[in-house]
C-alpha positions as CSV (number, residue, x, y, z in Angstrom):
1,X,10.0,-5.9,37.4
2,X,12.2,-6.8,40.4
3,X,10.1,-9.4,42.6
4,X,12.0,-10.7,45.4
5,X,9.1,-13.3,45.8
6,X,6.8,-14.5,43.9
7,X,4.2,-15.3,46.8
8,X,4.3,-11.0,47.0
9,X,2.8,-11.4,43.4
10,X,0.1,-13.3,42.8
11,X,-3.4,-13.8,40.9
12,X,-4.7,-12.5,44.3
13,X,-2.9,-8.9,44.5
14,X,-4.9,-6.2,42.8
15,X,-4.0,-3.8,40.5
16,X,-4.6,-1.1,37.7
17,X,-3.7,0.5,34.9
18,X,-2.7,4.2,34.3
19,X,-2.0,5.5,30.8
20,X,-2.2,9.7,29.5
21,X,-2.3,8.6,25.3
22,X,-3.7,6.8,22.7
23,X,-1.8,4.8,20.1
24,X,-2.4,6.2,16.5
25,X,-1.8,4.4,13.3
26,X,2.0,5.4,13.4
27,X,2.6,3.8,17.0
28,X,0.7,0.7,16.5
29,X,3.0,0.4,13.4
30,X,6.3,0.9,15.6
31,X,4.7,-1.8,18.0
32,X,4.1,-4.4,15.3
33,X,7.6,-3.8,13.2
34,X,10.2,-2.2,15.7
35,X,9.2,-3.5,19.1
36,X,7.8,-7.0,18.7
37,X,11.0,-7.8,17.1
38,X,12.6,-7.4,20.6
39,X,10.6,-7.7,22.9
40,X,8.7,-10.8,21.6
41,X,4.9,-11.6,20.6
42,X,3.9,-12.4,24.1
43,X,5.3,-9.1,25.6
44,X,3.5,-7.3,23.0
45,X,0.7,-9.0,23.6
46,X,0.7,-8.3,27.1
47,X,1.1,-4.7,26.1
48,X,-2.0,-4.7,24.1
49,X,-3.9,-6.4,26.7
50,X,-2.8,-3.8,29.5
51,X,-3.8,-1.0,26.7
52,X,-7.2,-2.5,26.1
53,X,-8.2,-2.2,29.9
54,X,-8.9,1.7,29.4
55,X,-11.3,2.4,26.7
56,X,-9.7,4.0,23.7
57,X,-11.2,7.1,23.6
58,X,-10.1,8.1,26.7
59,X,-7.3,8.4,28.8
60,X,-6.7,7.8,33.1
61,X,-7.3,5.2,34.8
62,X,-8.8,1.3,35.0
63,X,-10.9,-0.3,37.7
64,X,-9.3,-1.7,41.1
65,X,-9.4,-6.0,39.9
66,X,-7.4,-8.5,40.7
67,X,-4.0,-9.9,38.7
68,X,-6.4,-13.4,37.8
69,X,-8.2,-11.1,35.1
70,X,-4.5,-10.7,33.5
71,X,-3.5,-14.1,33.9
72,X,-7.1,-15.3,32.3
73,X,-6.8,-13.0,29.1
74,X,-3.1,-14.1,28.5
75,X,-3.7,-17.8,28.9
76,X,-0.9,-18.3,31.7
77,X,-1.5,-20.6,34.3
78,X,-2.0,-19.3,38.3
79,X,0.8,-20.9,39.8
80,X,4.6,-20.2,39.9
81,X,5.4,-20.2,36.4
82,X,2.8,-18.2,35.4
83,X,4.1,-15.9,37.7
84,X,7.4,-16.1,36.9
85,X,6.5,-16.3,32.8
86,X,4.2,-12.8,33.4
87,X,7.4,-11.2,35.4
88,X,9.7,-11.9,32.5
89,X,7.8,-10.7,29.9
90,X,6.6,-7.2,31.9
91,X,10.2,-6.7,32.8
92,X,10.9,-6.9,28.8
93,X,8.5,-4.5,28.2
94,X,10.2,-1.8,31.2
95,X,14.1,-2.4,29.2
96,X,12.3,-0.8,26.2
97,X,10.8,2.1,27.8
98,X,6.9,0.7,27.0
99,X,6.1,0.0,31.0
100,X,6.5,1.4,34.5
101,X,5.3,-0.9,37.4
102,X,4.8,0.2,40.9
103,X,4.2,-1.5,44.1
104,X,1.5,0.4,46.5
105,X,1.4,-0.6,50.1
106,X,-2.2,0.0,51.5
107,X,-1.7,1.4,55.3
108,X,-2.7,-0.7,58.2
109,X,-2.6,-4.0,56.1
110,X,-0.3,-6.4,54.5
111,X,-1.9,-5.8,51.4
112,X,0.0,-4.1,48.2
113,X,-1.7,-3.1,44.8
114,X,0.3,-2.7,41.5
115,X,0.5,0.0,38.8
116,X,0.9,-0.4,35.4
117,X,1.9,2.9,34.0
118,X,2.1,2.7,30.1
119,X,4.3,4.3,28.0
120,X,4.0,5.4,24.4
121,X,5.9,4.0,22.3
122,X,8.8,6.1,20.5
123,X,8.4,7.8,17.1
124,X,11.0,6.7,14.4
125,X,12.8,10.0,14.8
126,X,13.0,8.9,18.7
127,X,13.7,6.0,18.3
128,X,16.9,5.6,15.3
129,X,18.0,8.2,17.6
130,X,18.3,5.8,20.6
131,X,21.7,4.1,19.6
132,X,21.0,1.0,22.2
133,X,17.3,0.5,21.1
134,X,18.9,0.2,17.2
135,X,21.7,-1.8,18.1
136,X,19.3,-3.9,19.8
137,X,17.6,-4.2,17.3
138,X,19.9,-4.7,14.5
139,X,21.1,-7.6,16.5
140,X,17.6,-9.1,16.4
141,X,17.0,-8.5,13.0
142,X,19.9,-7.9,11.2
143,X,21.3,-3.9,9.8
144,X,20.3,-4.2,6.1
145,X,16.3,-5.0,7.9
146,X,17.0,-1.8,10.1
147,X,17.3,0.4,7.3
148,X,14.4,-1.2,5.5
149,X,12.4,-0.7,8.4
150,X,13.4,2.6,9.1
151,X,12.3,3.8,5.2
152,X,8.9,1.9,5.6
153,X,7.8,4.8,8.0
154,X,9.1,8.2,6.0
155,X,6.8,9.4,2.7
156,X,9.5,10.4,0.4
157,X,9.3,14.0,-1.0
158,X,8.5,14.7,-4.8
159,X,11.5,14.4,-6.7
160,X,11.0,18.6,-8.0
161,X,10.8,19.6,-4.3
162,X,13.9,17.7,-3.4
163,X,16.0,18.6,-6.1
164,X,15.3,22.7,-6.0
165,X,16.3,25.9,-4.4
166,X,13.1,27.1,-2.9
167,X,12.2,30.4,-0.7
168,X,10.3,29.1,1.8
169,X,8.2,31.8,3.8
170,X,6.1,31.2,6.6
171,X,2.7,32.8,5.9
172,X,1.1,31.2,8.8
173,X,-1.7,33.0,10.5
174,X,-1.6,33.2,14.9
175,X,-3.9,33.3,16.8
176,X,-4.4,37.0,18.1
177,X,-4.3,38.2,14.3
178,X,-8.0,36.4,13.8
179,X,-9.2,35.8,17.6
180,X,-10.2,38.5,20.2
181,X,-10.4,37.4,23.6
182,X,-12.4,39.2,26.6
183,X,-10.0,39.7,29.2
184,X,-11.8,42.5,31.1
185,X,-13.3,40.0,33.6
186,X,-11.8,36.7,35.1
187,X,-14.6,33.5,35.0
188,X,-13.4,32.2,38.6
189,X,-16.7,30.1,38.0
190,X,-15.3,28.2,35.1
191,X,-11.8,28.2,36.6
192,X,-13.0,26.3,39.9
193,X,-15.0,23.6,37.9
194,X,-12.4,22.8,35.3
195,X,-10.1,22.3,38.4
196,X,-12.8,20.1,40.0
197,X,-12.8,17.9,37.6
198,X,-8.8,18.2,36.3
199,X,-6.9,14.7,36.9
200,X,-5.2,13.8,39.6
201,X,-2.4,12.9,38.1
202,X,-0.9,15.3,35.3
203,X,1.3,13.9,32.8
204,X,5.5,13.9,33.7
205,X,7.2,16.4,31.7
206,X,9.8,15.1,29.5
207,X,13.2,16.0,30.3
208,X,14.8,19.2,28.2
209,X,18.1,20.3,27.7
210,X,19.1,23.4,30.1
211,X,18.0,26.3,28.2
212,X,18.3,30.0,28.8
213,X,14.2,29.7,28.9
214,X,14.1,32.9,25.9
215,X,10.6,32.6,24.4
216,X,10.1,34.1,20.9
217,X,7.6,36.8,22.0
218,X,10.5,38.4,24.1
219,X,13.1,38.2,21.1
220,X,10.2,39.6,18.6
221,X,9.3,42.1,21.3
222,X,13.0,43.5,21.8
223,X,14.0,43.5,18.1
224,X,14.6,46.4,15.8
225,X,11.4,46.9,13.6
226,X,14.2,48.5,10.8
227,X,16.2,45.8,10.9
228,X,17.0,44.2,7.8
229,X,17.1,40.9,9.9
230,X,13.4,41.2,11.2
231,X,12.1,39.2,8.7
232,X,14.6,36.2,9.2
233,X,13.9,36.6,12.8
234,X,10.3,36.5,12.0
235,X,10.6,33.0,10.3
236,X,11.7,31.8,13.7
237,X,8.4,31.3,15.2
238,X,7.1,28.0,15.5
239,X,10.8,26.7,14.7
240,X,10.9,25.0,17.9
241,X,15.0,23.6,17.2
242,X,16.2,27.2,16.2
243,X,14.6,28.6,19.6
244,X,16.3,25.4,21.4
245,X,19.4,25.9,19.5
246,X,19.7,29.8,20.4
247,X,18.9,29.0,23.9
248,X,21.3,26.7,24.5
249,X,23.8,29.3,23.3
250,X,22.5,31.8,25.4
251,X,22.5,29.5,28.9
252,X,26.2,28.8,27.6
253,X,27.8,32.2,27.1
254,X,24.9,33.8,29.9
255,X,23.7,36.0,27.1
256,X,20.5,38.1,27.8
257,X,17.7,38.7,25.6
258,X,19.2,41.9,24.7
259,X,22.4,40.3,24.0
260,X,20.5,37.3,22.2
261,X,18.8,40.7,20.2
262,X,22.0,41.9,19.5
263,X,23.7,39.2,18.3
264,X,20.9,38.3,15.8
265,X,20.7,41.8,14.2
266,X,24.4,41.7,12.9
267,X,25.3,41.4,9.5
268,X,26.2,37.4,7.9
269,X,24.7,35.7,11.0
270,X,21.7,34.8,8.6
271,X,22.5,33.3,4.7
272,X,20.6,34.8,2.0
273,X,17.7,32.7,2.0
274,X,17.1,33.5,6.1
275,X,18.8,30.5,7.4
276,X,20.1,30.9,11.0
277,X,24.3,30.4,10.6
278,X,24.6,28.8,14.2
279,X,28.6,28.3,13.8
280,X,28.7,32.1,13.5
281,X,26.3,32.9,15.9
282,X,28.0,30.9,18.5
283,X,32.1,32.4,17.6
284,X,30.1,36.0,18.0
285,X,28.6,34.8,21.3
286,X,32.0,33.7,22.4
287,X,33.6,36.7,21.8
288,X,30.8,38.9,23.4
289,X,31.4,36.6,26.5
290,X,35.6,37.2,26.6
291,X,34.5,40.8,26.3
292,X,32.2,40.9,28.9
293,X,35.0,38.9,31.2
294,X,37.3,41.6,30.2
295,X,35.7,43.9,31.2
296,X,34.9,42.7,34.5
297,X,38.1,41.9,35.2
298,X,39.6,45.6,34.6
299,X,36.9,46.7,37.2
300,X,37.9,44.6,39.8
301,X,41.6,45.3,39.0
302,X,40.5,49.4,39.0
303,X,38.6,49.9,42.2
304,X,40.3,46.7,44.1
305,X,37.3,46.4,46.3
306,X,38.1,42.9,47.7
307,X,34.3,43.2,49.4
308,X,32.9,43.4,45.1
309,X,35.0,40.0,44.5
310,X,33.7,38.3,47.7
311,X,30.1,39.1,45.8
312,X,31.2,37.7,42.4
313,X,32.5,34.5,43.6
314,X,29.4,33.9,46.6
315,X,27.1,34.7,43.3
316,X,28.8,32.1,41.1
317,X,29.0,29.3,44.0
318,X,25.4,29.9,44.5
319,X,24.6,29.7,40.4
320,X,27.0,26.5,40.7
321,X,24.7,24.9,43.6
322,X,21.7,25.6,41.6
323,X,23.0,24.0,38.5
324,X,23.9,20.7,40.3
325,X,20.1,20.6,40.2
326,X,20.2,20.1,36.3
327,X,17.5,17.7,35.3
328,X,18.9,14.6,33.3
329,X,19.3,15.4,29.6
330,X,21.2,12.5,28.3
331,X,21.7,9.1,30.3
332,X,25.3,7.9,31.4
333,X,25.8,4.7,31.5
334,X,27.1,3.0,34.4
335,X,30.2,1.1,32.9
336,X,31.4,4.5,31.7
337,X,31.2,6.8,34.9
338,X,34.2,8.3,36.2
339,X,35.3,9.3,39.7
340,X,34.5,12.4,41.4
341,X,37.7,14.8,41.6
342,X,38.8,15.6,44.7
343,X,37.6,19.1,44.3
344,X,33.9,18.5,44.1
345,X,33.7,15.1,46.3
346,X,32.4,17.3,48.8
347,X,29.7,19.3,46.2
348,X,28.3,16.3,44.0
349,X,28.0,12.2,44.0
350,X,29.2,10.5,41.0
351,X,26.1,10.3,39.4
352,X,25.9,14.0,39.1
353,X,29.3,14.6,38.4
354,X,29.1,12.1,35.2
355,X,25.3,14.1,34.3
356,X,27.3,17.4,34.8
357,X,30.1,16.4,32.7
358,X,28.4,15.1,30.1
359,X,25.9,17.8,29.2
360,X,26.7,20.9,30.5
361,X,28.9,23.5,28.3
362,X,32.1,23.2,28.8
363,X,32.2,26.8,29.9
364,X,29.7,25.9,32.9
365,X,31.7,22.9,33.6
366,X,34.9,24.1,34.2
367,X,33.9,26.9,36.4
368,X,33.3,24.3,39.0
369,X,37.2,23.2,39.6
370,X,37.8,27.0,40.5
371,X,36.3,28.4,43.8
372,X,36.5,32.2,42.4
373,X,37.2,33.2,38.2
374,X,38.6,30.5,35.8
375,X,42.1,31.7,34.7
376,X,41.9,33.6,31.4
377,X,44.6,31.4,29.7
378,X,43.1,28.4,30.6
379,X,39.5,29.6,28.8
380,X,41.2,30.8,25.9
381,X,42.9,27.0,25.7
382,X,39.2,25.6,25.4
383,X,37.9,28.5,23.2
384,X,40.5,26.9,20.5
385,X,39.7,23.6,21.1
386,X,36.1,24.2,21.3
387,X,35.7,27.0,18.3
388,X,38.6,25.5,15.8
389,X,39.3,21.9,16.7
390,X,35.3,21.7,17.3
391,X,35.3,18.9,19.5
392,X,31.8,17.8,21.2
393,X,31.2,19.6,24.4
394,X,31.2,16.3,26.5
395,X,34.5,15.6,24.6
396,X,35.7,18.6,26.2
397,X,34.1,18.2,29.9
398,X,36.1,14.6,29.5
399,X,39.2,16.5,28.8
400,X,38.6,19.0,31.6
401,X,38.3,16.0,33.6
402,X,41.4,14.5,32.3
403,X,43.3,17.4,32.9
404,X,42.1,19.6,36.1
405,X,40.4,16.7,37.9
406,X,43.8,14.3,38.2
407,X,45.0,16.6,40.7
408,X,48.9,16.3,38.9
409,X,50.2,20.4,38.7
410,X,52.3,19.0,35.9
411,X,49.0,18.4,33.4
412,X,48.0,21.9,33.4
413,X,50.1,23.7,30.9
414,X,49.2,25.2,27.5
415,X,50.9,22.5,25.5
416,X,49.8,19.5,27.1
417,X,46.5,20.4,27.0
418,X,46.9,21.3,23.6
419,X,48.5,18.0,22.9
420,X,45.7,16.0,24.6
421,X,43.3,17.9,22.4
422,X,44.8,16.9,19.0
423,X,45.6,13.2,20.1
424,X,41.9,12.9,20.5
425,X,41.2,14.3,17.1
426,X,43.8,12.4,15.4
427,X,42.4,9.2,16.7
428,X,38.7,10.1,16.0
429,X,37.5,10.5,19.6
430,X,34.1,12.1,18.8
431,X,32.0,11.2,21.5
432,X,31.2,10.7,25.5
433,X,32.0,7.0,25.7
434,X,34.8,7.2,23.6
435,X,36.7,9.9,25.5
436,X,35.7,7.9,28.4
437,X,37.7,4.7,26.9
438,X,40.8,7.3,25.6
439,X,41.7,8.7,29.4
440,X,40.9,5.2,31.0
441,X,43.4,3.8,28.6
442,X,45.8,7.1,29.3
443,X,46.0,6.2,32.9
444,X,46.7,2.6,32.7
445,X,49.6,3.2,30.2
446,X,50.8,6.6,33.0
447,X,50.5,3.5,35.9
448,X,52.5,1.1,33.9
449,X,55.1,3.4,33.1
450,X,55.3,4.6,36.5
451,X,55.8,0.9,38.0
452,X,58.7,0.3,35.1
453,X,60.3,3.5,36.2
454,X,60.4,2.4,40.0
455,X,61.4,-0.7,39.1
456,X,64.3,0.6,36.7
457,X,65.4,2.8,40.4
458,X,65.4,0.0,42.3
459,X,67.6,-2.4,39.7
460,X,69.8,0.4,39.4
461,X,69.9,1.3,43.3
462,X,71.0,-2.5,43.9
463,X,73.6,-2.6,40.8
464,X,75.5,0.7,42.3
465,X,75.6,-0.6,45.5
466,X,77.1,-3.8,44.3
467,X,79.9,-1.8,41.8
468,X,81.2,0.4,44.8
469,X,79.3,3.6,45.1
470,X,79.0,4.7,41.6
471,X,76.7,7.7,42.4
472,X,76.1,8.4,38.9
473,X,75.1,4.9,37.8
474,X,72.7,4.7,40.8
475,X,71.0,8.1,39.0
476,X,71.1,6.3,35.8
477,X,69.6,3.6,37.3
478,X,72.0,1.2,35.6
479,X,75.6,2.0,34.8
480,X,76.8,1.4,31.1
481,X,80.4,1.2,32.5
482,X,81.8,-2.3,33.7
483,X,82.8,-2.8,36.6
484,X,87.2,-2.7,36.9
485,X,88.8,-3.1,40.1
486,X,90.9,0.5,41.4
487,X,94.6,-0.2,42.4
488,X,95.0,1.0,45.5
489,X,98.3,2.8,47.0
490,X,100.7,0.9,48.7
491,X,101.5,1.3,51.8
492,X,104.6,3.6,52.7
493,X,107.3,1.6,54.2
494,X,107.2,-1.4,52.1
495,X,110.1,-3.8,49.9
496,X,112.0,-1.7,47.6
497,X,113.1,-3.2,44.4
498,X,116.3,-5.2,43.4
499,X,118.4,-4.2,41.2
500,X,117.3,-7.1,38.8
501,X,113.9,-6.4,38.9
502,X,114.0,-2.7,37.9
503,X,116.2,-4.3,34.6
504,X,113.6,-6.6,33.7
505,X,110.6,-3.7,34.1
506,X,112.4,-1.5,31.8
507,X,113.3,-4.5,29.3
508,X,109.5,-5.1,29.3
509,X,108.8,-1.3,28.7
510,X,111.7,-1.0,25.9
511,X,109.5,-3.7,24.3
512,X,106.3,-3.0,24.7
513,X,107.8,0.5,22.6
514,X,108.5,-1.7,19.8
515,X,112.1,-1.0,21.4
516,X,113.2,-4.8,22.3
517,X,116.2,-5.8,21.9
């Protein structure tokens, strides 16, 4: 809760609370065991005491009161530091995701109102899936009390079902199989009044992963009824992960339903006992996509329509622009964003561009450095990576950015992408902020060598100037050959030698021969 001043918060202000759930059994466990823990007993008890406003059976909002009704039932006292005590606490509560506050200004008055907008808590799955909410809480608690905690909420399954082999089918009934509905006539009647008395406000969707949006009545709908695969694809309904899983593979490769169809009625994509073999799926998917490129490609290369590939690339920049519109999928954190490439400054701020790269496919992703078609080499670079190495996708957007986002023509070759690539799996670079770290720590050893380098040039530059000219040790940057003074001619028309002296220089030659006499 950011309060600039605390005379702008008071016992005087009003306010109310909003909340769209009820806490079961299960999330007044999490509050007692997991969040108190971190948040402290007085932030959870503020929680409850917000809670508690709005009667449990029901859902919306409470009355218009003012703030002294919350400093009352807490015990704080109505002056500063019960202000400031009531600030900290609520602001512990918004770190964990339990409380949204909201300041309400009230039109033709100084007047503001606040909103406390209630969260539900997490459910364990959630929440040992948040790797700073366990951290912060193994820090409070200690790891062997995290994993105690973590089995407290989980029924363990009977030892026989755990340990056995089992066909499972699902024999569950829908609901047009035992319900009719009358759909001749349309009850505007009933229609108008449940609108009338609807809620304002509707809950906020939480945020999804970019799908190709494929429901399971248009796969059903489209598939074979001979197909020995029918019944596996059957099983599928009400599998909520396999239908995200297959749409995220779809959005990736920009598979239809009748691709999506096709894909699923080939032979080993399910195992024997109707499990969906994603790995598979996905290399299948792949290869339907290079086809489909293929064969694009040859098109435009037969009829050489230049007006067709105008079309192609304004109908990829305006699926680019649409995309930059991805809703927020997983959170990066601020200490590892990276710059926006010179390429798509003008397209995207940094916080997009750090969303983008790290949860869009890489074959999405990439796409954006290239105003028309992504060079085929280049995609069959990341199909190996991708498919065989099987780095993560972000991984992979990192490397992109790494490589095409520098803006140096030397990076993109085969071979040192490929050599990127497998010094990231050699040293175990397996996610987002790790790949972050590896390039940061790339470019600071690049600058350094680049500063020795200049500074070898210059050293060398000085010593060659110094040593007469040597051209060759000024490219060297330092010659390895000492510096020995040249005898230069004499001049024509000087003293000839005596007699006496000519004797005594081939004396000193006879000796020097082992000659002497």
């Amino acid at each position: 809760m950011r309060i600039g001043n605390l005379h702008q918060f008071t016992e005087h202000h009003r306010y109310y609370i909003f909340r769209d759930y009820s806490l079961s059994a299960v999330d007044r466990k999490m509050l007692g065991l997991i969040y108190q823990p971190m948040i402290g007993a007085f932030a959870a008890g503020l929680y409850q005491q917000l809670y508690q406003q709005v009667a449990d059976d029901r859902v919306g909002y409470s009355p218009l009161e003012p703030q002294r009704k919350l400093f009352l039932g807490l015990g704080l006292d109505m002056n500063e530091k019960g202000r400031q005590e009531l600030v900290v606490h609520a602001s512990r509560l918004e770190a964990v995701g339990l409380l949204q506050v909201s300041r309400l200004g009230v039109e033709d008055s100084d007047d503001v109102i606040y909103e406390y907008e209630l969260v539900k808590p997490l459910t364990p799955d959630e929440f040992f899936g948040s790797p700073h909410l366990t951290l912060l809480l193994r820090d409070k608690v200690g790891k062997h009390s995290v994993i105690a905690l973590r089995e407290s909420f989980y029924a363990k399954e009977a030892d026989e079902l755990a340990g056995a082999e089992l066909q499972k089918e699902n024999i569950t009934v829908p609901f047009y199989e035992l319900f009719r509905l009358n759909t001749q006539g349309i009850d505007l009647e009933l229609e108008q009044a449940l609108t009338e008395v609807a809620p304002t406000r509707q809950a906020q969707p939480k945020p999804q992963f970019e799908t190709a949006g494929i429901q399971y009545g248009e796969i059903i709908m489209r598939f074979p009824r001979n197909s020995t695969n029918r019944r596996h694809v059957e099983r599928l309904r009400g599998d909520e992960e396999q239908l995200a899983q297959l749409n995220y593979v779809a959005y990736k490769y920009g598979l239809t339903v009748v691709d999506l169809c096709r894909l699923l009625d080939e032979d080993h994509v399910f195992t024997s006992s109707g499990e969906l073999i994603m790995d598979e799926l996905q290399l299948r998917a792949n290869q339907m996509y290079h086809q489909d490129r293929k064969r694009n490609d040859e098109r435009l290369r037969i009829y050489g329509r230049t007006s067709a590939a105008q079309d192609s690339i304004d109908k990829d920049t305006t699926e680019d622009s649409s995309n930059d519109d991805m809703p927020e999928e997983v959170a990066v954190q601020i200490e590892f964003y990276m710059e926006v490439p010179t390429q798509l400054a003008a397209r995207c701020d940094i916080h997009q561009y750090n969303m983008l790269m790290r949860n869009e496919p890489h074959t999405r992703f990439i796409a954006r450095f290239f105003p028309g078609a992504v060079p085929e080499w280049i995609i069959r670079v990341f199909e190996i990576i991708d498919l065989n190495y099987r780095l993560q996708g972000s991984v992979i957007n990192v490397l992109i950015h790494y490589v095409l986002g520098l803006n140096d023509a030397q990076r993109v070759t085969k071979t040192y992408i490929d050599a990127v690539a497998s010094n990231m799996l050699m040293k175990q670079i397996d996610s987002f902020e790790k790949a972050v770290s590896y390039v940061r720590e790339q470019v600071k050893l690049e600058q350094d060598k680049e500063r020795r380098r200049e500074s070898g040039t210059t050293v060398g530059t000085s010593n060659a100037s110094k040593g007469g000219g040597n051209a060759r040790g000024a490219r060297a940057g330092t010659s390895r050959k000492p510096s020995i003074s040249i005898i230069q001619n004499s001049p024509s028309g000087g003293t000839a030698l005596s007699q006496e002296e000519m004797e005594e220089i081939r004396r000193m030659a006879r000796k020097l021969d082992g000659q002497s006499t």
